[in-house]
C-alpha positions in Angstrom: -24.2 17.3 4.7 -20.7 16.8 3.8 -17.0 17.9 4.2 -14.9 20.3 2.1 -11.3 19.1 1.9 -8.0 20.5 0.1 -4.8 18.9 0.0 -6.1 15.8 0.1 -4.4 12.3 0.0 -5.8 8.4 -1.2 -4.0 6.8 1.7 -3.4 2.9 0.6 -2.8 1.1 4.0 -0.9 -2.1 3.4 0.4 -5.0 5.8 2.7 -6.3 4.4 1.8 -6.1 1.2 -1.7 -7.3 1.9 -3.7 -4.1 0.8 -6.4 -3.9 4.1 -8.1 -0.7 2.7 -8.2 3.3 1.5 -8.7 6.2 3.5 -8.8 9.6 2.8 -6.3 12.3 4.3 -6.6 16.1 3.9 -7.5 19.8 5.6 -10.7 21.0 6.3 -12.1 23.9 4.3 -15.5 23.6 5.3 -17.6 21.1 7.3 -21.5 21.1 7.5 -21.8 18.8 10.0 -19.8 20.8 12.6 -17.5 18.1 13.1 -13.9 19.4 12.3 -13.0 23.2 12.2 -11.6 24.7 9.2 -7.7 23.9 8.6 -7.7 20.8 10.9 -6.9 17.6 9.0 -9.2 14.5 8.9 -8.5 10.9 8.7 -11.3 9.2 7.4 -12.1 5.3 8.1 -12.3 3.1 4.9 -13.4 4.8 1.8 -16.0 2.3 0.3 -17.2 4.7 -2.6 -16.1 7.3 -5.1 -17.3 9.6 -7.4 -15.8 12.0 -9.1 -14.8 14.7 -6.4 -16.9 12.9 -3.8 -15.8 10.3 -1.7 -18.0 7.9 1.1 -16.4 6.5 4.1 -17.7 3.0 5.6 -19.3 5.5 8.2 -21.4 7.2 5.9 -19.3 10.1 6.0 -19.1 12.1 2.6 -16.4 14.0 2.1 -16.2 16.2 -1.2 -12.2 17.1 -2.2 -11.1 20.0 -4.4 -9.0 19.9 -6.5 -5.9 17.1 -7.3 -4.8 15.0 -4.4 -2.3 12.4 -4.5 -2.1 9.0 -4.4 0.2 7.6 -1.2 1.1 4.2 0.5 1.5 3.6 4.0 2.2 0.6 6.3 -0.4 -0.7 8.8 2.5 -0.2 11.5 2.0 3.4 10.5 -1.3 4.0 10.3 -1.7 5.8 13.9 1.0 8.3 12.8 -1.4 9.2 10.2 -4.4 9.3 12.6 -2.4 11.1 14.8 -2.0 14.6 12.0 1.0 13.6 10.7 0.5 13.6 6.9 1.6 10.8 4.4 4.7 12.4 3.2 6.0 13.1 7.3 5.0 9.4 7.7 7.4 8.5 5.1 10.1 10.5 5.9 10.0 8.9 9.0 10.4 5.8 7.6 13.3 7.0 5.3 15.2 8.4 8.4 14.4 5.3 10.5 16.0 2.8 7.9 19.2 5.2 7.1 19.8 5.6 11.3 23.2 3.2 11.7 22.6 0.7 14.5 
């Protein structure tokens, strides 16, 4: 029926800074629907409903999250990173290191 997740980010994508959408970002604790095993993370698609500690996804995915995530901004230029498993805060250290790195 759903998806357990922990650690959880609200991942604001922006172009930009042209919001396109939220996602959700976290690690599995428990999955009914056998899709992810426990401790992978998952990258939703666009979050199009919340309430309270459940979340929808534009796939009719329902994910429920424990406890307090965080609230993160990425680029669209970034977004595969975050597809990829790297979580928000890598993805913005990146972006830190990338902008420090002399030319």
């Amino acid at each position: 029926m759903n998806t357990v997740i922990k650690d959880w980010c609200l991942v604001e994508v922006n172009d930009g800074g042209c919001l396109i959408g939220f996602v959700l970002w976290g690690i599995v604790v428990d999955d009914s629907s056998i899709r992810y095993l426990v401790n992978d993370y998952v990258c939703t698609s666009r979050i199009t409903k919340i309430y309270q500690q459940l979340i929808t996804t534009s796939s009719n995915s329902i994910y429920q999250v424990l406890g307090k995530g965080n609230h993160v901004c990425i680029e669209y230029e970034d977004f595969e990173l975050l597809r990829n498993g790297f979580n928000p805060k890598q993805i913005n250290e990146l972006r830190e290191l990338a902008t420090k790195r002399p030319h």
